[in-house]
N, C-alpha and C positions, 0 to 999 in steps of 0.2 A: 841362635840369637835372633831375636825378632826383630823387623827393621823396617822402613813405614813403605814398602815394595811389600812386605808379607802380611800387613797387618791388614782382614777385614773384618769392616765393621756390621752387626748385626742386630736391626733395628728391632729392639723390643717394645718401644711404644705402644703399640695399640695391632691387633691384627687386621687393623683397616689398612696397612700401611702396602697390601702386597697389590702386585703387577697383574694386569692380565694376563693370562697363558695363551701361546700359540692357537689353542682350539680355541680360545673367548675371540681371539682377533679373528678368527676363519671365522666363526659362526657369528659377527657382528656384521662382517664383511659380506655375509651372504643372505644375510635375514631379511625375510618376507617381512615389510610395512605397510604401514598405512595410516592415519592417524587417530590415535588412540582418544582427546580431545572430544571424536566422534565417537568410541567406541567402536573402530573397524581393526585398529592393529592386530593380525593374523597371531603374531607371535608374543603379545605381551597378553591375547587374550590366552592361549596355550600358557603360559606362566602363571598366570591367574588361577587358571582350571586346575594345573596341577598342586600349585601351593595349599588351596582351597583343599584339595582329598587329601593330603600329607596330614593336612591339620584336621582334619575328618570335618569342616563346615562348609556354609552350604556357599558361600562365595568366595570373592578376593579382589584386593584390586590395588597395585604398584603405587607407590608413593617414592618421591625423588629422596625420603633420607628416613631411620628412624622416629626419629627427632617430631617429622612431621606425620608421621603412621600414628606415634603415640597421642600427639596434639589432637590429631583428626578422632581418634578412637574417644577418648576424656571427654573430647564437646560433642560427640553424639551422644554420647550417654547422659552429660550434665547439659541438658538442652534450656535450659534454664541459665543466665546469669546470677550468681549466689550460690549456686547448688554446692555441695563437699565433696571433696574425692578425700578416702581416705590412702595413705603410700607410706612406704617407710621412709624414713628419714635418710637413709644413705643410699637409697633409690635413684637411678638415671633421670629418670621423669625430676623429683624432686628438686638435684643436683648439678645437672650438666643439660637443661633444657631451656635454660634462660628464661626460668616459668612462666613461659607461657599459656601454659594454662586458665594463671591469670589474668597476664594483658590482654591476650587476646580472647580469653574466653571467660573474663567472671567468674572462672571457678577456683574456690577456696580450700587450698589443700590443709587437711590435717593429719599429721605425722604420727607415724607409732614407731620405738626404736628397730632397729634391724637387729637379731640377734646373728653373733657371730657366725653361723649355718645360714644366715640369707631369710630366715624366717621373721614373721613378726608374731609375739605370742599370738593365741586365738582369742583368749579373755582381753587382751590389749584392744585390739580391731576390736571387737564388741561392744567394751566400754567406751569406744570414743564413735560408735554411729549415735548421729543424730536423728531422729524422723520429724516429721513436718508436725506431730501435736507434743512436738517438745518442749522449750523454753523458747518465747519469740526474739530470744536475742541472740540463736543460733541458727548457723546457716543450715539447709537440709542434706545428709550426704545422701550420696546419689549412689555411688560406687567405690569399688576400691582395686586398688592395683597392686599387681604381684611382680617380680620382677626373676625371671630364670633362662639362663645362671644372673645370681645376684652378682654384676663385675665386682663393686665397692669392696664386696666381703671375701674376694678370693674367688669371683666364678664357682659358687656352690651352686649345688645344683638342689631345687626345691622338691622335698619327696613328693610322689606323687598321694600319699593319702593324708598329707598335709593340704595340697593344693583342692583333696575333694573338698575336707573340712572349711576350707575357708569358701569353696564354693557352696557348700548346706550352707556358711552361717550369712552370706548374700541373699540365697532367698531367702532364707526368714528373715530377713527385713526389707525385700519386696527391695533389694541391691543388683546392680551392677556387678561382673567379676569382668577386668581386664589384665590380660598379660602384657609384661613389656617382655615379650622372647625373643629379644635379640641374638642372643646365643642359643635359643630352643635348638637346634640341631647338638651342640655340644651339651645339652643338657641329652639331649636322645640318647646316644651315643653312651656317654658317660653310666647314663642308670638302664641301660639297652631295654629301653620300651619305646615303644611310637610316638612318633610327637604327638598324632591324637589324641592316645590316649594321654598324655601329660596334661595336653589342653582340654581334656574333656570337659571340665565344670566352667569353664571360661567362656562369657558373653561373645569376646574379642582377642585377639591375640595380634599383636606387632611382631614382624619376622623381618629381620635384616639379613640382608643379601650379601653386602658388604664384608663383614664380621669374619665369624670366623669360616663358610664355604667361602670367600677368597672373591665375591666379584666387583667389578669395579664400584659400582653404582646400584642405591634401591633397597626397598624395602617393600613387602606385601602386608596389608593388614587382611585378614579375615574376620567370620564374622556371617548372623546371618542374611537373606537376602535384601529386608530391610535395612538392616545396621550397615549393608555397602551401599545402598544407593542414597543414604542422606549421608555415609562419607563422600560419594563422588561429588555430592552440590559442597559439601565443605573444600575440598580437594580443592576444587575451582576458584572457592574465593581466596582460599590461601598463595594461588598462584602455582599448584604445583599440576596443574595438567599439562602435559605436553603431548608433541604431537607424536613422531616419528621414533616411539619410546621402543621398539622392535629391538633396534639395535641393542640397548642396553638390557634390554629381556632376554635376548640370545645369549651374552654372556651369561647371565643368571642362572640360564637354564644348563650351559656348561659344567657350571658349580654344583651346582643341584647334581646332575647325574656325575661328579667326577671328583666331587670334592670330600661330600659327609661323610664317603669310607674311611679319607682319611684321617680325621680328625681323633680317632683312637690314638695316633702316632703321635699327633700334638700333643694328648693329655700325658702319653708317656714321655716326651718331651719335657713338659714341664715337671714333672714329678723328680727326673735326671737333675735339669737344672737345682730344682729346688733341696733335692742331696746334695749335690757340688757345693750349694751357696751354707748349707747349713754346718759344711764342713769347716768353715771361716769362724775364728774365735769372736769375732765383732757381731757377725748375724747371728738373729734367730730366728730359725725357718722351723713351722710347724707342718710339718709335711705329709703327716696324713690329710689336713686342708685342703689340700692340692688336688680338688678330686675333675678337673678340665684343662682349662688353655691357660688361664690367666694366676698367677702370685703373687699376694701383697707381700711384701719385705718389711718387716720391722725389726731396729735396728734396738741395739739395748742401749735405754735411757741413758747409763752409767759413763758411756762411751762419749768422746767428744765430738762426735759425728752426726750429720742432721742429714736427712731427706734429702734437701736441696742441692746441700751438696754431694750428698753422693748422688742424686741427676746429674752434676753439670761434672762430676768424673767419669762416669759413664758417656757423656753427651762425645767426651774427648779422650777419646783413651793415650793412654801415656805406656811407655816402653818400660816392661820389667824385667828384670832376669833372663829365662830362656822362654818365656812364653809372653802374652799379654790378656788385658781383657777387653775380649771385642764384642761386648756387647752394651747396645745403649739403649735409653729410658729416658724417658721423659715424666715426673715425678706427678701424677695426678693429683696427690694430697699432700702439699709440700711444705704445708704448715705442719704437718704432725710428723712424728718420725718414723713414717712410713713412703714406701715407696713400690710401684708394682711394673709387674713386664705381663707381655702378653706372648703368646708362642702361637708361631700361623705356620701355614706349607712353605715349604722352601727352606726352612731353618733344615739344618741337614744332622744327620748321625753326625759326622765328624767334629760339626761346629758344637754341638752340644755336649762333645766327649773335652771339650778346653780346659785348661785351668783357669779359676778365679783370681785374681789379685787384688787388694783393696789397700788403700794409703791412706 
């Protein structure tokens, strides 16, 4: 019998949600500084160097959050206020960035739908570049952004000879190609190629720290040696330089060497879950989808059951029979009737072997 002494709860919200580990604390506690600001920090410059060959470009350089790696990435490219980025429509960038793109940068996004696999067709992106001897009452797109794993769509992981294609169909129109690879290492993982080579056709790529290698804080954009050093003057004005950024580059670099092996275990993780959850007469889990960390839930229409609420049953788990369900979510798209969990380190074999229960 389950009882609120046995009951633990296990946060599915987002894989940003995990702790530092023992060796993040040792190697924070011990890391060579200096201030970065300047460009002298020992150890954020060793993160840099390394991220940079990971992704096979020719620099790198720490930004305090995705969010702002992507920002900085779009207005170097759209150096213009007016300019177009083209993105998909259920794109982080697009979605969960408080488009700034806009405000703060005059730049005019325009959307092409995401197909369910995270892709956006290639004929779509085509038909909606504009060039500058087009019609004067369009803006000029500059660039376009890809986004792997796509989280919106289930954390799909974008093929790589999809990703060349859309980098051929960039230059012929003299484009931009940026990644938002926040999840780039579980895309590696997943499709077991190098993150270089994933990123090969790519101007730029945003790489989050955070995510799923597990570290507290930070993102790296890459890129090459010009495209970092008019991100560092952008860096500045947005406020995100700091000084004694060592510390948090030590964790990073923790992750980095201790974390992307395991990330295999996550995706098997989630695939488990998503068996368990499809075992429920109420769900429908498409579970070949499942190919990383993260699974949208969608719930069948017929059913008197919404998104939100099933968040805020999840949010409080309630005592059932002989077991319970100790996992919670926080519902990203809680107008539709879908709802998604994310799987990071620390989620255990045992915890994922649970029964489901739904009311």
């Amino acid at each position: 019998m389950v009882t609120p002494t046995t009951i633990r709860t296990v946060d599915l919200r987002s894989d940003t949600v995990t702790k530092p580990t023992e060796s993040m604390r040792s190697a924070m506690a011990n890391a060579e500084v200096d201030d970065d600001v300047l460009g002298n920090d020992p150890t954020a410059l060793r993160l840099e160097k390394e991220v940079a060959e990971i992704a096979g470009k020719e620099a790198a350089m720490f930004v305090p959050s995705g969010t702002m790696g992507n920002l900085i990435s779009v207005l170097v490219h759209c150096d213009e206020r007016g300019s177009e980025v083209i993105l998909g429509d259920d794109s982080h960038i697009h979605i969960y960035e408080n488009g700034g793109v806009s405000s703060l940068g005059g730049v005019h996004p325009r959307t092409v739908k995401n197909e369910e696999d995270g892709t956006m067709e290639i004929g779509a992106i085509e038909a909606a570049v504009r060039s500058p001897k087009g019609d004067l009452h369009h803006p000029v797109t500059k660039l376009i952004c890809l986004e792997n794993t796509q989280a919106n769509c289930g954390g799909r992981c974008l093929p790589i000879e999809y990703i060349d294609k859309v980098g051929e169909l960039a230059k012929k129109h003299g484009l931009k190609l940026h990644i938002d690879g926040a999840r780039i290492f579980n895309a590696s993982v997943a499709l077991g190629v190098p993150v270089k080579r994933i990123v090969q056709a790519a101007d730029s790529v945003s790489i989050c720290l955070s995510k799923g290698i597990g570290a507290p804080v930070g993102s790296v954009i890459v890129g090459s040696k010009k495209f970092i050093t008019k991100a560092r003057w952008l860096r500045k004005t947005l406020g995100g330089g700091m000084r004694q950024i060592g510390l948090l580059c030590a964790a990073a670099l923790v992750a980095l060497h201790e974390n992307v092996a395991k990330l295999e275990d996550d995706h098997k993780k989630a695939r488990v879950l998503a068996e368990g959850l499809n075992r429920i007469e109420r769900l429908r889990v498409n579970v070949a989808a499942v190919e990383t960390n993260i699974k949208i839930q969608n719930l069948e229409q017929k059913r008197h059951v919404r998104a939100w609420k099933m968040s805020v049953c999840l949010s409080y788990p309630k005592l059932h029979s002989e077991s319970g369900l100790f996992y919670t979510t926080k519902s990203q798209t809680s107008t539709w009737n879908m709802y998604s969990l994310a799987l990071r380190k620390y989620f255990t074999r045992e915890e994922k072997r649970r029964r489901y229960y739904f009311k």
